[in-house]
C-alpha positions as MATLAB code, in Angstrom:
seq = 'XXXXXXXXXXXXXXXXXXXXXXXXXXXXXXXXXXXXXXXXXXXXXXXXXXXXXXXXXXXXXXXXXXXXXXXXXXXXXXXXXXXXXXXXXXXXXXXXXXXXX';
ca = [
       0.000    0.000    0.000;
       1.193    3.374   -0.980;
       2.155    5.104    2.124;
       0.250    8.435    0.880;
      -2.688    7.231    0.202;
      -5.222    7.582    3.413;
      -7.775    4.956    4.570;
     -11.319    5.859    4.814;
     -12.879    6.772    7.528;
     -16.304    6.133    8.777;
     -18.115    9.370   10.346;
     -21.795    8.995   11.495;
     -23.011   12.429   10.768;
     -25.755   13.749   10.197;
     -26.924   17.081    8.241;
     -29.306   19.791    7.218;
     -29.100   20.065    2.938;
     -27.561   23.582    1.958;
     -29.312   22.996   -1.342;
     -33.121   21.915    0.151;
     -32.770   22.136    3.556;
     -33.787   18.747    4.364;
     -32.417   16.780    7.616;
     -30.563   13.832    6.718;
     -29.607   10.761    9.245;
     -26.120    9.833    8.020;
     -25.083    6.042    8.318;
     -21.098    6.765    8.566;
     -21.412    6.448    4.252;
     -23.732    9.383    3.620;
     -22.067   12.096    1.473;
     -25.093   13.822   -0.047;
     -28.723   14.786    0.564;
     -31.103   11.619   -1.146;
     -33.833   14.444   -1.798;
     -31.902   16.530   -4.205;
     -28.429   14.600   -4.380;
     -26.042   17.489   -3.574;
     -23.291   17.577   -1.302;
     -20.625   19.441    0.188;
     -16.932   19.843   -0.654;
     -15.546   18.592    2.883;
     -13.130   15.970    1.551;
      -9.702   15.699    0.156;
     -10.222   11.891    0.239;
     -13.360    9.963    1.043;
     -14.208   11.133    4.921;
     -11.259   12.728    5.842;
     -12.835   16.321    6.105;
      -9.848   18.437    5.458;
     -10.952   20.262    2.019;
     -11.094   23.834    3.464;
     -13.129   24.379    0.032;
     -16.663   23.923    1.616;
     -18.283   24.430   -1.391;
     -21.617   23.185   -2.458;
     -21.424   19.933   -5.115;
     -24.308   20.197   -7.688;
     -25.272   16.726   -8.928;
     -24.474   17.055  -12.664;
     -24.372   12.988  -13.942;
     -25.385    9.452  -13.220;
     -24.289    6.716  -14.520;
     -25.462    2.995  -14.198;
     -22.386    0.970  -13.798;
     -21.204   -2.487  -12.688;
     -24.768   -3.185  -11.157;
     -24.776    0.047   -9.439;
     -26.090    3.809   -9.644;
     -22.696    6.255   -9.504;
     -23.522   10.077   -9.310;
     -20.798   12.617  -10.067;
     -20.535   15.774   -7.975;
     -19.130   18.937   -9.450;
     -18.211   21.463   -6.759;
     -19.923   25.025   -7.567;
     -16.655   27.134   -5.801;
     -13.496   25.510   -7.205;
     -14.584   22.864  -10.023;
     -13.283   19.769   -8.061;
     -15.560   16.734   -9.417;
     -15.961   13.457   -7.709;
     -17.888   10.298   -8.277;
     -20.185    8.352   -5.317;
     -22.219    5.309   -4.903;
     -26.001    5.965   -4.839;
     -27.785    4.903   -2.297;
     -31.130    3.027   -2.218;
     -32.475    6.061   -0.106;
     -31.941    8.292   -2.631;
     -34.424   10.101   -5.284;
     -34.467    7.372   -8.032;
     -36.011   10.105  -10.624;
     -33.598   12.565   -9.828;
     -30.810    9.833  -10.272;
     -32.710    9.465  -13.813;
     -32.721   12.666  -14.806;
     -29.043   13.841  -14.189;
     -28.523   10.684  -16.069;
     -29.644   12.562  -19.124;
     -28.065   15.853  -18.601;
];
C-alpha cells in the first residue's frame, strides 16, 4: 500500500441540505442529501474532512455501472468533481434525470 494514500474513515453524521434544507440521518457512508443529491466539498479523500473548500457539489451525472447507480458531484466554488455510490435512499427520478443531462 502506498504510504500516501489515506484509509477511509467512517463518520456517522448527520446534516441539514444547503441545497433543500432537508435533515438527513447519516449512516457513517452518507455524502449527499437523497432528496436533491447534492453535497458538500468537505473531503480531500473519502471522509477525511480536510478540504477547506466547503463548497456546495451540484449533482451534474449518473451513470449505471457495474450493477450500481454512480452520481458525479461537481463542486460550484473551485470545479473539483468526484464520483459516489447511490444509495437506495436516494431520489431514483432525480438519479434518472441527471442521467440525461
Amino acid at each position: 500500500m502506498n504510504s500516501m494514500a489515506r484509509r477511509f474513515v467512517r463518520k456517522k453524521e448527520d446534516f441539514i441540505c444547503g441545497n433543500c434544507g432537508r435533515p438527513v440521518r447519516g449512516n457513517g457512508y452518507t455524502n449527499h442529501c437523497p432528496a436533491c443529491l447534492w453535497s458538500r466539498h468537505v473531503d480531500i479523500d473519502p471522509g477525511d474532512r480536510a478540504s477547506s473548500c466547503g463548497g456546495f457539489m451540484e449533482p451534474v451525472g449518473a451513470e449505471f455501472k457495474d450493477g450500481e447507480w454512480v452520481i458525479r458531484h461537481r463542486c460550484t466554488s473551485c470545479g473539483f468533481e468526484r464520483k459516489n455510490k447511490a444509495s437506495a435512499e436516494d431520489n431514483f427520478d432525480a438519479i434518472l434525470q441527471i442521467s440525461i443531462t
